[in-house]
C-alpha positions as CSV (number, residue, x, y, z in Angstrom):
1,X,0.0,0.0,0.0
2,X,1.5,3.4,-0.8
3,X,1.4,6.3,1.3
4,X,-0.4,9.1,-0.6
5,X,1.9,12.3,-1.4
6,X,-1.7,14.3,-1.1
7,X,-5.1,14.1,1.3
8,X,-7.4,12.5,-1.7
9,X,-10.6,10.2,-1.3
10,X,-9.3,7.9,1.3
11,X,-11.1,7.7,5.0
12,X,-7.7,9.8,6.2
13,X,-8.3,12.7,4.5
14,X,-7.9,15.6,7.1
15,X,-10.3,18.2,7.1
16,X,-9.4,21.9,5.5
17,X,-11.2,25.1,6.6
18,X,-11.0,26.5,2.9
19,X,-10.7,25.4,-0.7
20,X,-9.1,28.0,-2.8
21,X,-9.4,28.8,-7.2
22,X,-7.6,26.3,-8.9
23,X,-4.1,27.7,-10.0
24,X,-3.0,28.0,-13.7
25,X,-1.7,25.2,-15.1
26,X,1.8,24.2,-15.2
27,X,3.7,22.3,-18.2
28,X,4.5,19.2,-17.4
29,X,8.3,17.7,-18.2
30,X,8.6,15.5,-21.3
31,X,8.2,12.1,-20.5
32,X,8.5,8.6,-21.9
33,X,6.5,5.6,-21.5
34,X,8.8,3.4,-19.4
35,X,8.2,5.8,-16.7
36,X,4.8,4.3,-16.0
37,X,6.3,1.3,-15.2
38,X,5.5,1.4,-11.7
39,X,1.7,2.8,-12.7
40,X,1.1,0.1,-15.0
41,X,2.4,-2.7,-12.4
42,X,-0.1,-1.4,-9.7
43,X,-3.1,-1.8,-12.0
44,X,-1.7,-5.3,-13.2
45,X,-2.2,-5.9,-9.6
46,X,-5.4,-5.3,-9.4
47,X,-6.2,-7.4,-11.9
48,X,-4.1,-10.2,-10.6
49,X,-5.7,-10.4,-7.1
50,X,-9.0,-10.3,-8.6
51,X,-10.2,-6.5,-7.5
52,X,-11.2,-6.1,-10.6
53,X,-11.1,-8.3,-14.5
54,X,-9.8,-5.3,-16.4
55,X,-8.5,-1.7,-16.7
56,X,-8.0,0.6,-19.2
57,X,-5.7,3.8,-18.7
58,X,-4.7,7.3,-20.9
59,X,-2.6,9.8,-19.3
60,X,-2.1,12.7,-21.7
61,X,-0.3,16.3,-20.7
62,X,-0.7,19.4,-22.3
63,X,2.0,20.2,-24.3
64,X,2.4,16.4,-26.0
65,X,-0.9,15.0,-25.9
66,X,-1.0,11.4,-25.4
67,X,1.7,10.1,-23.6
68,X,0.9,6.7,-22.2
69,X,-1.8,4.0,-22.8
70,X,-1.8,0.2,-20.9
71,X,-4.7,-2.1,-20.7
72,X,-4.6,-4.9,-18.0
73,X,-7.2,-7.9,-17.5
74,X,-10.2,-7.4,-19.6
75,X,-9.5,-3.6,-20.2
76,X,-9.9,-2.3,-24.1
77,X,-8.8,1.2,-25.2
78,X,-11.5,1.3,-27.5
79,X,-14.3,-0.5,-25.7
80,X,-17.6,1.9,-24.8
81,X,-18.7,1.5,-21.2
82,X,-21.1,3.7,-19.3
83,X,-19.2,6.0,-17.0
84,X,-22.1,6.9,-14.8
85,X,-21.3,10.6,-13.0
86,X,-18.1,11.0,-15.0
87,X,-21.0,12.1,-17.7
88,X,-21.4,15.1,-15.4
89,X,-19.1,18.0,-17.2
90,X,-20.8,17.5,-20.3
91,X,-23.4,19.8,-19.3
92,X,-20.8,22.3,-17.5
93,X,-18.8,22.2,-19.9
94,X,-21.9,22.8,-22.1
95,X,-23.0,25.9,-19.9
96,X,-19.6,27.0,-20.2
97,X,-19.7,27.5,-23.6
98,X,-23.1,28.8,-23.8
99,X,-22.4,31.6,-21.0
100,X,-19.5,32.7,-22.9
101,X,-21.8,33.0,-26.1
102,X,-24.4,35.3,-23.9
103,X,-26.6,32.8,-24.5
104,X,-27.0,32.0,-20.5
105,X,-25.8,33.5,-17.4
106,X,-24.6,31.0,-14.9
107,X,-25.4,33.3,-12.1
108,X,-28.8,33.7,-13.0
109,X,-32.0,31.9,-12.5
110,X,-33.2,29.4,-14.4
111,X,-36.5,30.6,-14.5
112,X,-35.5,32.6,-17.1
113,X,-36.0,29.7,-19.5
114,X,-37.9,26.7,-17.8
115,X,-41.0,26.7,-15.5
116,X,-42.8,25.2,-12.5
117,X,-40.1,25.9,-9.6
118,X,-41.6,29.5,-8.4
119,X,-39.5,31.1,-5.8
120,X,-37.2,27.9,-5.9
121,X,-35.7,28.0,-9.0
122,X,-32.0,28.3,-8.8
123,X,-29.6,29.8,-10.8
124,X,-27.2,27.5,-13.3
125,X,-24.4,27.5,-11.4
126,X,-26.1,26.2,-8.4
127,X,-27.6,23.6,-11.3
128,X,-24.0,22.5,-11.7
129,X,-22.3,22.9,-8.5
130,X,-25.1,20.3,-6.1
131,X,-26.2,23.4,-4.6
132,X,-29.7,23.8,-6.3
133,X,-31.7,22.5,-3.1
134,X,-33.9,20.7,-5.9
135,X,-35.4,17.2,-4.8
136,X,-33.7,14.5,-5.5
137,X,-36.1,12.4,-5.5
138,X,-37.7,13.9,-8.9
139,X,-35.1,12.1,-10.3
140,X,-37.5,8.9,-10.7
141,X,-39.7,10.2,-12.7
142,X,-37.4,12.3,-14.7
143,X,-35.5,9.6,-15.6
144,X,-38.4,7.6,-16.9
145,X,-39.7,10.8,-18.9
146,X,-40.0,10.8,-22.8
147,X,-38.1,14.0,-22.7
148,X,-35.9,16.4,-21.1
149,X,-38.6,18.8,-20.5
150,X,-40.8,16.1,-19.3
151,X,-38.3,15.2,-16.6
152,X,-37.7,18.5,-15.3
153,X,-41.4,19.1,-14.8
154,X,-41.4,16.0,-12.6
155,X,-38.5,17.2,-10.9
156,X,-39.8,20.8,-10.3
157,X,-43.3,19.3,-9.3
158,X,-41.4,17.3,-6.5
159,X,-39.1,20.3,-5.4
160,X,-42.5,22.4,-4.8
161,X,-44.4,19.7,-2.8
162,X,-43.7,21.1,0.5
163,X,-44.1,18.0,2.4
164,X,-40.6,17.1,0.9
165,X,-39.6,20.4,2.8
166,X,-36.8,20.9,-0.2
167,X,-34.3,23.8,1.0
168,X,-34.0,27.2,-1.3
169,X,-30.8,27.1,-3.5
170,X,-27.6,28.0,-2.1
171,X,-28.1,26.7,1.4
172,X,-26.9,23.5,1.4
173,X,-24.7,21.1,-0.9
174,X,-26.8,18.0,-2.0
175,X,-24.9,15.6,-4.3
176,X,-27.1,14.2,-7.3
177,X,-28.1,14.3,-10.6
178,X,-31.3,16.8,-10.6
179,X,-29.9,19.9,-11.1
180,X,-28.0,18.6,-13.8
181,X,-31.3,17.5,-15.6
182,X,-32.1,20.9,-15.0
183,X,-29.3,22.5,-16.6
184,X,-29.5,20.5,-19.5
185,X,-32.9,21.9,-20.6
186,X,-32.4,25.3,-19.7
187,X,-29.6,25.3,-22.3
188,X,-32.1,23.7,-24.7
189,X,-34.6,26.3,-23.9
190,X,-31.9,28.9,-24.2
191,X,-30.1,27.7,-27.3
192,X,-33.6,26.5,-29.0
193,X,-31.7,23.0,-29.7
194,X,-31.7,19.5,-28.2
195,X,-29.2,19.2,-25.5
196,X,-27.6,16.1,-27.3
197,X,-27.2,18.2,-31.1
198,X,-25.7,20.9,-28.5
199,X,-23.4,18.4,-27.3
200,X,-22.5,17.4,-30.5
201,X,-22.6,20.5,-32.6
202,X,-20.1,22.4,-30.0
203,X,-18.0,19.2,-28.2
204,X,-18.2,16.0,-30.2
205,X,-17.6,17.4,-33.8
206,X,-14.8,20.0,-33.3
207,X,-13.1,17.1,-30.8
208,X,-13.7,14.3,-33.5
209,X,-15.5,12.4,-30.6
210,X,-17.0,9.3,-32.2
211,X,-18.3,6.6,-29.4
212,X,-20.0,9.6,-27.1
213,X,-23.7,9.0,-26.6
214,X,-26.0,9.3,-24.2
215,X,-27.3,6.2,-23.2
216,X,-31.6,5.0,-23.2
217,X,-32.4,8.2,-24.7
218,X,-31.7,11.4,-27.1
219,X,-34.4,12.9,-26.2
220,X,-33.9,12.7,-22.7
221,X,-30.4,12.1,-21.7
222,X,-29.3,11.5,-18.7
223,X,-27.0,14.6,-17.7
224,X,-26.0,13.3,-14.2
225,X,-25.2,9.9,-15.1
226,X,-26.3,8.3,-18.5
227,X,-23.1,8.7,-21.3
228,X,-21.3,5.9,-22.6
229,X,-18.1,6.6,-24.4
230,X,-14.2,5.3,-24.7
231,X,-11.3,5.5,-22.2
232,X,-9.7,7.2,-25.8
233,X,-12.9,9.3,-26.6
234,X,-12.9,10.7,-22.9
235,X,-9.3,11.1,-22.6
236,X,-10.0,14.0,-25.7
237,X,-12.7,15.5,-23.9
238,X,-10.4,15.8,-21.0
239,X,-7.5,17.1,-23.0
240,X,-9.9,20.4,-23.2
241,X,-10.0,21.0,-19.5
242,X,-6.3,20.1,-19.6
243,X,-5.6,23.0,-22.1
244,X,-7.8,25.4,-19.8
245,X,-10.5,25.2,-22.3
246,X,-8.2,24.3,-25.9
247,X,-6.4,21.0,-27.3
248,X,-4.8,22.1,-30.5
249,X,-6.1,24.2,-33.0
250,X,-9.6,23.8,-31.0
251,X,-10.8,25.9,-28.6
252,X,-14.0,25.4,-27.1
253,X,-14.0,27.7,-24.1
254,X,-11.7,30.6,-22.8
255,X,-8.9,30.0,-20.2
256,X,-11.0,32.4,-17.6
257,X,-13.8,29.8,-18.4
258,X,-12.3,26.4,-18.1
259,X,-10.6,27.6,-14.7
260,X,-13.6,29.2,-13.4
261,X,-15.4,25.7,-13.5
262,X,-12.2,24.0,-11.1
263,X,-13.3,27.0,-8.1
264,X,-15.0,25.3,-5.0
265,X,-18.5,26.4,-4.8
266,X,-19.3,23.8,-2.0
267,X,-17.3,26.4,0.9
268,X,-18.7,25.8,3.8
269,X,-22.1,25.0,3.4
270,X,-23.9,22.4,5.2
271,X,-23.8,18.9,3.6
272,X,-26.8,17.3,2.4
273,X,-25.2,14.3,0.8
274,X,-21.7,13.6,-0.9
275,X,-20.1,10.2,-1.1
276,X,-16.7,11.9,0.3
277,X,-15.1,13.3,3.2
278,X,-16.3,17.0,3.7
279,X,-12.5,18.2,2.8
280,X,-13.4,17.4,-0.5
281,X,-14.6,21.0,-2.3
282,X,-17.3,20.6,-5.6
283,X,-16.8,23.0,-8.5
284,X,-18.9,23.1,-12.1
285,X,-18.9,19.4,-11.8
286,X,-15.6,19.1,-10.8
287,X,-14.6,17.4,-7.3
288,X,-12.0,19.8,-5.7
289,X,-9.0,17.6,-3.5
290,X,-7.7,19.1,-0.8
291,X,-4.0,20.3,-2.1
292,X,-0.9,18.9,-0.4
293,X,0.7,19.8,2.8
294,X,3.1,23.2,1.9
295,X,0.8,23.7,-0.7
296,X,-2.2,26.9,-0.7
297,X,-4.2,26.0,-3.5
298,X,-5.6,22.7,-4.6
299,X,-4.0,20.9,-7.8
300,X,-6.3,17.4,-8.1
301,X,-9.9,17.9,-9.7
302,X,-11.8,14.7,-10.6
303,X,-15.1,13.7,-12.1
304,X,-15.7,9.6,-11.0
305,X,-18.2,7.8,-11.8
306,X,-20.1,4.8,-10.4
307,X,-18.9,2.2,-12.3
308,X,-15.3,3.3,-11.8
309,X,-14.8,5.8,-15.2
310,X,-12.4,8.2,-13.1
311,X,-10.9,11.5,-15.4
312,X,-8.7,13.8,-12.9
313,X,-6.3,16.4,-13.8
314,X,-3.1,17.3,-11.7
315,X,-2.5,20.9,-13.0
316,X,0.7,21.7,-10.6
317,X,2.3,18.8,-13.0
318,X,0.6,19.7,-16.3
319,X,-1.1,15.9,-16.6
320,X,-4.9,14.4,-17.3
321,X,-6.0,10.9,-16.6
322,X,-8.8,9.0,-17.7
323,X,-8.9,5.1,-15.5
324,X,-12.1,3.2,-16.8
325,X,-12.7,0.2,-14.9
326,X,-14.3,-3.1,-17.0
327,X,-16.2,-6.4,-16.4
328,X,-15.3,-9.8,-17.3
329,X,-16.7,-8.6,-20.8
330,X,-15.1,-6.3,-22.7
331,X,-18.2,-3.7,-22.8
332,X,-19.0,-4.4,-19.0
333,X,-18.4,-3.0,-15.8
334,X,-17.2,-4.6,-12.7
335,X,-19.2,-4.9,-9.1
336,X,-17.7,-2.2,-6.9
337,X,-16.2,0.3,-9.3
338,X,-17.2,3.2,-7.4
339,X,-15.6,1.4,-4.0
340,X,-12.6,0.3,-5.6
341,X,-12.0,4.5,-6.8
342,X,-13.0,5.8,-3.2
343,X,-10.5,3.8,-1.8
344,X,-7.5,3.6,-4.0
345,X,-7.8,6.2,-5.9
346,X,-5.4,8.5,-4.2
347,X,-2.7,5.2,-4.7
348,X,-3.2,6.1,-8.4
349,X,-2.8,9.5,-8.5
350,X,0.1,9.2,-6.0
351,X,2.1,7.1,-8.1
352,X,0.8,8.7,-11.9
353,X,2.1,12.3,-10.0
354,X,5.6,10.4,-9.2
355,X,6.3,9.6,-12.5
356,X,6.3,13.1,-13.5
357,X,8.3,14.2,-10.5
358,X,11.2,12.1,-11.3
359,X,10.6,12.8,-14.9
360,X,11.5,16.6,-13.8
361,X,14.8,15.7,-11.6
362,X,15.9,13.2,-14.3
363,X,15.3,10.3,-11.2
């Protein structure tokens, strides 16, 4: 077992009075392959002592893209597994876009463009960032709604039944996948489009995407939890938040913007629900790590899902990740995904941040 260089996901994780904006991005050191040697032995482990039948891994940095790939087990590069809340900046990012367009204001309500929460309605931001104070619960019927819009009227019908007693936005951080229903169809109100054509008209095509899709149905995707994609697909996705909003010639947001979604929103409002210690801060979908003893400002952001599709960036070393976690079949997942990332996931990151270390001292 490796002792973790940072405070991550693991039961240790010390608590931290604040959680600062995310720093710019550093570049990281050139690296070869053969430095993951110690990476790729840990998740050949896992697969040996039958944690888990397979793994798939992309680490990419921003100045050389791609710079190591390794299956293990059952794992496939190119295989398309649901990745559960992983799915969750698609809409941020979305929003991201469409605030810097004018076509939505993140700080304002979404009441603007969708109907039936009253005096409850939050803004966008608080959509994003679990901090709505929409019932959860609406997310039962929304999810079994022909369309987005017929979801969101469940879920606003729940939020205003008041013996739920649901609390007004921006008193409390609640962990879930309403508000990002919610976001999704205010930028279809607002950008008169489906949200899946805004997904791909603004992320999929200028990224040459081509597994992405939103799982039971177009019509009513699943924001908080419903893609399906690649490790390779979401590895490009990430390389945007890498690049503070660019990979390439491509650029889908600002740097102002793509930063702005890695600053904690969470603070220190009360806690609803969240699957992690209360050290951990919450951005525009983005989980915020504590940063590292010596250190003021946090440097880990990640977006794991259920099922074990974990993307995190390390911007104090310039890398992404993208760790998908697979089944006995190729296009499974296993039991446990989501246990076996709380638990080791800080092992991962640990060692992945240790490569480029020694990369940078030539050790």
């Amino acid at each position: 077992m490796i002792e973790p260089m940072h405070k991550a996901f693991g039961l240790a994780l010390l608590l931290m009075t604040t959680t600062r904006a995310a720093p710019a991005q550093e570049p990281a050191p050139p690296i070869d392959a053969e430095r993951f040697a110690a990476v790729d032995a840990w998740l050949a482990e896992l697969v040996a002592d039958r944690v888990v039948p397979g793994t798939s891994l992309v680490v990419l940095t921003r100045g050389e893209g791609v710079v190591h790939e390794s299956t293990h087990g059952t794992g496939d590069l190119d295989a398309v597994l649901p990745i559960a809340s992983a799915t969750k900046l698609t809409g941020a990012t979305v929003a991201a876009i469409l605030a810097e367009r004018e076509l939505v204001d993140l700080e304002a309500s979404v009441g603007q463009h969708v109907t039936g929460f009253g005096d409850r309605a939050p803004t966008l931001a608080q959509c994003l960032s679990c901090t709505s104070g929409l019932a959860q619960s609406g997310m039962f019927a929304a999810r079994n709604a022909e369309t987005l819009e017929a979801g969101v009227a469940a879920i606003a019908a729940t939020t205003q039944r008041r013996f739920l007693q649901p609390k007004a936005p921006g008193l409390s951080f609640h962990y879930g996948g309403a508000g990002f229903q919610v976001a999704g169809r205010t930028l279809e109100v607002a950008a008169d489009k489906p949200f899946v054509e805004l997904f791909d008209e603004l992320v999929v095509e200028p990224l040459g995407l081509t597994t992405w899709e939103f799982g039971r149905s177009a019509t009513n995707p699943d924001l908080g939890g419903g893609a399906r994609c690649s490790v390779r697909d979401y590895a490009r996705f990430l390389a945007v938040h890498l690049g503070d909003g660019a990979v390439g010639d491509v650029r889908l947001m600002t740097t102002e913007s793509a930063r702005a979604m890695r600053e904690d929103r969470r603070g220190q409002l009360p806690i609803d629900y969240t699957p992690y210690p209360p050290a951990v801060g919450y951005g525009l979908a983005w989980w915020i790590l504590p940063p590292d003893e010596g250190q003021e400002s946090p440097h880990l952001f990640a977006d794991p899902g259920a099922f074990g599709a974990t993307p995190w960036l390390d911007t104090a070393r310039g890398y992404g990740a993208v760790l998908f976690l697979h089944g006995r079949r190729r296009e499974s997942t296993p039991p446990g995904g989501f246990r076996i990332i709380k638990e080791r996931l800080a092992e991962l990151t640990t060692l992945t941040g240790r490569c480029f270390d020694e990369a940078k001292t030539g050790g």
